[in-house]
N, C-alpha and C positions, 0 to 999 in steps of 0.2 A: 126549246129551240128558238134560236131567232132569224128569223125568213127578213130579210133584205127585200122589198120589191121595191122596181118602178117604177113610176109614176109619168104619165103623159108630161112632153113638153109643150103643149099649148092644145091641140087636138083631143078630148075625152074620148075619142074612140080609139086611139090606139094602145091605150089599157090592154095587156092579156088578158086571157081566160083565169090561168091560173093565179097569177096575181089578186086576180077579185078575188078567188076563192081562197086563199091564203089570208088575206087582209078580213075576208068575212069569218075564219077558223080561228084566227088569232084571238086570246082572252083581251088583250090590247093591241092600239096602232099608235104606235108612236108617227108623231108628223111634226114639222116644221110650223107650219099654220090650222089649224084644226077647222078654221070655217074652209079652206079653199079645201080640204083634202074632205070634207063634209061635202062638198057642191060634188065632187068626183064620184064618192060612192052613193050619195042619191041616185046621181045620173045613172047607175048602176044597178039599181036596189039593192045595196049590199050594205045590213047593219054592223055599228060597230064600235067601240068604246075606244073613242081619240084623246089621246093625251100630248101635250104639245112637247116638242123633242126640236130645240133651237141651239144652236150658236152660245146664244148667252146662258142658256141652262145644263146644257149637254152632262157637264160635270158633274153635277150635282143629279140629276137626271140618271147619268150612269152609275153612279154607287146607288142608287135608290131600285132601279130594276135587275142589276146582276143577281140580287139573291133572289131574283122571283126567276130568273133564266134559271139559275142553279138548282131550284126546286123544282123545275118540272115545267113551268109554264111557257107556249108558245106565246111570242112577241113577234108582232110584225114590225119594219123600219119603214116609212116610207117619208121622201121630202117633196119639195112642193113641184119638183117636177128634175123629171131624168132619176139618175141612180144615187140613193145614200153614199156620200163617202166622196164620191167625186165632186169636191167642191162644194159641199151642202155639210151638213153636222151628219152624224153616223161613225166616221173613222176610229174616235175613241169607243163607243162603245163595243164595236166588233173588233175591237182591238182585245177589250178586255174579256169577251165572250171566248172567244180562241183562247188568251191565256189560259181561264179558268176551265178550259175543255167541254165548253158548252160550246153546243151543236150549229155554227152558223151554212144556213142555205142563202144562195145570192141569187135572184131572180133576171133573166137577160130581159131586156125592154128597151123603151124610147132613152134616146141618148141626143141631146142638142150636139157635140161632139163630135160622132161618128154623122148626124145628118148633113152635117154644114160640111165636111169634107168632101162627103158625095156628092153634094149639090154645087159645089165650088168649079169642081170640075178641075182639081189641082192634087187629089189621090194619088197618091204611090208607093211603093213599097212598104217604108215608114212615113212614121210623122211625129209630131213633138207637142204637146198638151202643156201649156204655162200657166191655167188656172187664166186667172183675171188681171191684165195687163197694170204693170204698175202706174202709181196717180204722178210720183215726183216726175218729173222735165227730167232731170240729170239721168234718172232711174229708166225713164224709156230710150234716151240718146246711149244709154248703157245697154240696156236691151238690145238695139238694131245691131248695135257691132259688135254683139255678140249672139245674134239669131244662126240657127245650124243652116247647112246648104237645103235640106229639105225642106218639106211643108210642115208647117205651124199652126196650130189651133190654139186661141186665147176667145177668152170672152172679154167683153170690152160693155162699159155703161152708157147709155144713148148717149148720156150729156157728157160725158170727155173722148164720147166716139170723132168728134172733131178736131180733136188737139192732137189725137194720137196716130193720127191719118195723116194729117201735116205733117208731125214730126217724124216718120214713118218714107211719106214722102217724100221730105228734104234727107234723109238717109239715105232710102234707096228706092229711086222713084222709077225704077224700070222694074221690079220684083211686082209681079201678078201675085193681083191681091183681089178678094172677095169678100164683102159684106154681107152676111147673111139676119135677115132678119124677121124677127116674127114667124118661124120656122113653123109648120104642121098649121100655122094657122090662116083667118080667114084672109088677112093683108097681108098675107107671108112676100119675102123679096127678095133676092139676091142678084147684088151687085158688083159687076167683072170687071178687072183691067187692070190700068197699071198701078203702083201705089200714089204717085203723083196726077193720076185722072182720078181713080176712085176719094184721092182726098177733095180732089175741087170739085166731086159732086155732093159731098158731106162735108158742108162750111155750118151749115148749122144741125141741131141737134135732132136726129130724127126722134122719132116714137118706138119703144115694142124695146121684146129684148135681141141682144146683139151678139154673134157668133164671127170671130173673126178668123177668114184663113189666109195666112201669108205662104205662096206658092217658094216652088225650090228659089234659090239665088245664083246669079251665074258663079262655076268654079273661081273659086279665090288660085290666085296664083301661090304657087308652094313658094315660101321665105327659107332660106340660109338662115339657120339657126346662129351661127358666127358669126355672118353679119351683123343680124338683128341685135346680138349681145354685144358687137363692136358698136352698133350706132348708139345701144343704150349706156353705154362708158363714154362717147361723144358728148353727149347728154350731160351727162354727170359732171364733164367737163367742163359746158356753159354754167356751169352753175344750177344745174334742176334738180332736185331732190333723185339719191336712185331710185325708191321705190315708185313717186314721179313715172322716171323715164318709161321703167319695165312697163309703167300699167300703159302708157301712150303706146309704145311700141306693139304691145300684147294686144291691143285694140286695133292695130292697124294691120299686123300681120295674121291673127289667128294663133300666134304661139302663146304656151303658158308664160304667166307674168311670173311665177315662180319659179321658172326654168331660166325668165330670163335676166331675174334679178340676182340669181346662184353663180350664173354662167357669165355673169359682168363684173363679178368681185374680180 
């Protein structure tokens, strides 16, 4: 079997019950970092044979423990904090556990994710998880104008938490936004307001790690689809490339750029 648990986001007491006890049953624990997830079950006293389970190794890592899953042996998963799989290494090899119809259990726990939502105070029905905000300029300006009406959860790195606050800002600087940081732990923060205040309180790079939640956005006004494909034939007409046109248009109204590049021929 392979048991999935996780791991504190910054806090060592929020560890489960069962999780220790799973991680101390396991013949191995795979981990991310073997000293930090050593410093966790010290704290704990729970012995236990870590083997490191990264990013860079994962692949090689996963053909080497599936045929001990296949034979019998319980493996535990654990990353260096929150849940395997979501944005840490994990995904392939319970990927390949389920194909081969070995037995995987997923343990509930600390989640940076669902904390910073609650803590935001921007919770609603849904919400939208993008992983870790992209690094290019182009790529976040692509981002915003294309973020959904709801709330957003992205992790963000102290040191380009400032650029992407900005540019975020200059997008759409009335959209309630929240900075969550250092979560469960001792200097934990969270930071409220508009995206153009919260960027001019983070000009420089704070400390710790970084949860960000970007609140609903006002309703976008609904586009005339006929229009829209009239203005991108307009377009075409100036001289702009059509693929060009559809993507400017498709950015500014919310419609698909391949509805609107079809719909202009």
């Amino acid at each position: 079997m392979l048991v999935v648990c996780p791991t504190p986001i910054g806090n060592l007491e929020d560890v489960t019950l069962r999780a220790l006890r799973e991680l101390g049953e396991a013949e191995i624990v795979l981990c991310e970092d073997t000293r930090r997830t050593r410093i966790l079950l010290d704290r704990h006293g729970v012995s236990a044979r870590l083997v490191s389970f990264h990013r860079h190794n994962e692949a090689a890592r996963t053909a080497e423990i599936l045929p001990r899953l296949e034979a019998g042996e319980k493996v535990a998963l654990a990353s260096d904090a929150g849940l395997p799989g979501v944005n840490d290494p994990g995904a392939r090899l319970i990927a390949a556990a389920i194909d081969q119809g070995v037995p995987v259990s997923v343990l509930p726990g600390p989640s940076a994710v669902e904390t910073a939502l609650v803590a935001s105070g921007l919770v609603g029905e849904r919400y939208t998880f993008l992983g870790y905000l992209p690094r290019a300029k182009e790529a976040l300006t692509r981002l915003w104008a294309e973020l959904p009406q709801g709330t957003t959860v992205a992790f963000e790195s102290p040191r380009r938490l400032p650029a992407s606050l900005a540019s975020l800002g200059a997008a759409e600087p009335s959209r309630p936004v929240a900075v969550c940081r250092e979560l469960t732990k001792r200097f934990e923060e969270v930071v409220r307001g508009s995206a153009a205040d919260v960027a001019a309180r983070f000009t420089e790079a704070p400390k710790g790690e970084i949860t960000l939640v970007i609140g609903p956005g006002a309703p976008r006004p609904k586009t005339d689809e006929h229009e829209a494909s009239a203005v991108v034939s307009e377009l075409v007409e100036a001289g702009i490339p059509r693929r060009r046109a559809a993507d400017v248009v498709a950015r500014l109204t919310g419609l698909s750029k391949n509805r609107l590049y079809r719909d202009s021929l």
